[in-house]
N, C-alpha and C positions, 0 to 999 in steps of 0.2 A: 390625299385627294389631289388629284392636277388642280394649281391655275387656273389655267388654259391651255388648250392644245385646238389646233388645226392641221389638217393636211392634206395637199392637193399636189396637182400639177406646178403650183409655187411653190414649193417645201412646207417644212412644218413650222408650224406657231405654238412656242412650248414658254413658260414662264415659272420661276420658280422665287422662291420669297422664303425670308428667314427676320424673325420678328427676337427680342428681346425685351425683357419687365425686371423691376427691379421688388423682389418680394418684400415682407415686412422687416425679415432681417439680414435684410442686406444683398441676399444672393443674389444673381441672376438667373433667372426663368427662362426659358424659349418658352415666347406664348404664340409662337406663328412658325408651322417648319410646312411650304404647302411646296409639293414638287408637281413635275409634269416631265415626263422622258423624252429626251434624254436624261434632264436636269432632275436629276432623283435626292434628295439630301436626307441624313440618316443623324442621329447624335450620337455622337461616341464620346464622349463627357459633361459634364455638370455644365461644361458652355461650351464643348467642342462639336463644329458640325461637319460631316467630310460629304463630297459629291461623289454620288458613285453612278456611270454610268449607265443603263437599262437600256438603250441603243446606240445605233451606229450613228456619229455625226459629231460636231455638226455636217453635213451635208450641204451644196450648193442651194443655194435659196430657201436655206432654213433660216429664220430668225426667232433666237434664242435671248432670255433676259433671266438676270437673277437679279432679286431688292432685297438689300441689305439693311436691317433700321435695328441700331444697337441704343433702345434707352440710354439716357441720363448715368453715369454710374453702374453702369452693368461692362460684362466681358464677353465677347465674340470671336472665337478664332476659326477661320473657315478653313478646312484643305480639303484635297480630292486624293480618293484611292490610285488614281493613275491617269495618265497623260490626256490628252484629249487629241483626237486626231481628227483634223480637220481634214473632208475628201471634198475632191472634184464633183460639182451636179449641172441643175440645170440655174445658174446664176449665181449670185453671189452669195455665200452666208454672212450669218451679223451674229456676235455674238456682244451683250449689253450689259454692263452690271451696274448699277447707281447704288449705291450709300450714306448713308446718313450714320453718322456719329457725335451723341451726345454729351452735353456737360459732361467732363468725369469720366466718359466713356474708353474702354479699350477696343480696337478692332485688329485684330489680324489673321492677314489674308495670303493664304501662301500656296495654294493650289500648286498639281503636280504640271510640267510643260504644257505648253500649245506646239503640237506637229505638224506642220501645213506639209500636206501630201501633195504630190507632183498635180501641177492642175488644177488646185484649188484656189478661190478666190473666197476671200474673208475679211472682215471687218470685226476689228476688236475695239470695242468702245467701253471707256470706264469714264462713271460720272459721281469723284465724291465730294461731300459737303463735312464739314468738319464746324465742330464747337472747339470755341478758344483754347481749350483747355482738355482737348480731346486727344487721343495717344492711338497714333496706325502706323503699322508695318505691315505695307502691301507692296506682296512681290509678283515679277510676270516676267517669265520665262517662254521663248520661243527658240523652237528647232527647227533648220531648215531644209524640213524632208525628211523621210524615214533613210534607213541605209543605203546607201548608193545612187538616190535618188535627187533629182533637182527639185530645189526649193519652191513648192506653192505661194501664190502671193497672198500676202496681208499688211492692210492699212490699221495701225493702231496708233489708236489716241487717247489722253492722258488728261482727263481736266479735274484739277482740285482744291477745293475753295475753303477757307476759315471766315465764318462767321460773316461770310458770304462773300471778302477779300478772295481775289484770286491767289494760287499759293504756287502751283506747278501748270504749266500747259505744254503740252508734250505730245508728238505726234513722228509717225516715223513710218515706211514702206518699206516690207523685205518681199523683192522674189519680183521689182517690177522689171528691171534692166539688170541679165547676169553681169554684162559688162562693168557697169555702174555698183552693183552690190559688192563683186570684188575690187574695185578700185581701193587699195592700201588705206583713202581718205573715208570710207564707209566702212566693208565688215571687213574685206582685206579675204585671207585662209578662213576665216572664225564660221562655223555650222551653226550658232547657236547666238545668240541676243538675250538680255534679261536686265532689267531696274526692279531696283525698290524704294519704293520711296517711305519715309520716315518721316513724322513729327518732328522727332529729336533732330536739335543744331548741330552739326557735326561742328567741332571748331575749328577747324582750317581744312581747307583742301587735300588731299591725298589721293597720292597718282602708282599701281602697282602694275604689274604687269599683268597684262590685257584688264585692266578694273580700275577708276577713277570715281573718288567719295569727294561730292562736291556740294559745299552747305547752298542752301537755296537764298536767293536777295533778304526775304520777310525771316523766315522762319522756315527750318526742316533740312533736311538731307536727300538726294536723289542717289544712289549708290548706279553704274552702269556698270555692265559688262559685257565683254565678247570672248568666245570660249570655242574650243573645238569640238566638245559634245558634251552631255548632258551634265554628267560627273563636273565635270572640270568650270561649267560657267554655276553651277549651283555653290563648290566650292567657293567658287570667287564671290559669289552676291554674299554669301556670309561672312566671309571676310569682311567686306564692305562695311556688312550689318555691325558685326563686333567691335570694328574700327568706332562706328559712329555712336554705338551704346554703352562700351566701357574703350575709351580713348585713355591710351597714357599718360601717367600722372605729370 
């Protein structure tokens, strides 16, 4: 059953929600999977949830939300069947996700790219909240443009908190000034942008080509990359990842 959905002359109002319980013995349950289209979500395992798209968008002046709430001790790992393409409309889209993650909790979050098509205006907002003792690997991957095409723009931002301490804030523009986007000192040649950020401490910095694993001041890891297309910067944010979760002895 939708959410919510709206739609007009503003774009669409679509909301989607993924809920978690922890049963009597021990597993975790989805006890909340509520989609609206585009944001369609389906279970493909005992805690696996993928997005699969049911329409076109987001689209300019859509605004879209998905709420993530993974109980206490339970596991949540979210991806998407395939990329999301963001097109040109009438205004800006917003795409919104907040999270919460419990005592004990696992969450990860590894959806397929964001494509900002030529024209497009978008806003990518994540909002997570994290328990002390709570364990995420949440990645995000952006392309800039389909094939041969110049980069749409988008604003995304990054805010994520432990036991309500701030832990990363992270905020960043592709597609506003081409000049400025290829300056050597931003993406430089790279088509493609992607972080993950981690719980886990990475123990000391590490700098590879195009890919830098850098432990965060409190607690956690932030993995970056910049990559020439899709293949080659996913390669490198797993690197990253492996670096930071099974490091050299």
């Amino acid at each position: 059953m939708p959410a919510s959905v709206r739609s007009g002359r503003r774009g669409m109002r679509a909301s989607a929600a993924v809920a978690t319980a922890s049963s009597p013995d021990g597993r975790t349950l989805l006890r909340r999977l509520a989609s609206a289209p585009p944001l369609t979500l389906r279970q493909t395992g005992p805690y696996t949830v993928h997005l699969i798209s049911t329409a076109a968008g987001p689209l300019g002046g859509d605004r879209l939300s998905l709420d993530l709430d993974v109980a206490p001790r339970t596991t949540l790992e979210l991806g998407s069947v395939a990329s999301t393409l963001v097109l040109p409309g009438d205004g800006t889209s917003e795409m919104l996700v907040t999270a919460r993650v419990g005592a004990g909790a696992t969450l990860r979050f590894t959806p397929e790219p964001t494509v900002l098509a030529a024209g497009c205006e978008h806003r990518l907002l994540v909002r997570l909240e994290l328990a002390a003792d709570a364990e995420v690997l949440w990645r995000e991957e952006i392309v800039f443009g389909r094939h041969g095409e110049v980069s749409g723009r988008c604003h995304a931002r990054f805010d994520a908190t432990c036991d309500g301490r701030p832990m990363l804030r992270q905020e960043f523009t592709v597609g506003g000034d081409p000049a400025v986007d290829a300056s050597p000192a931003v993406y430089g040649s790279a088509r493609c942008v992607g972080t993950t950020f981690l719980t886990t401490s990475a123990k000391e910095p590490v700098v590879a080509e195009g890919v830098a694993v850098l432990p965060l001041a409190g607690s956690g890891t932030l993995v970056s990359a910049l990559a020439a297309d899709a293949v080659q910067l996913r390669s490198r944010l797993e690197w990253g990842e492996r670096t930071t979760l099974t490091p050299e002895p």
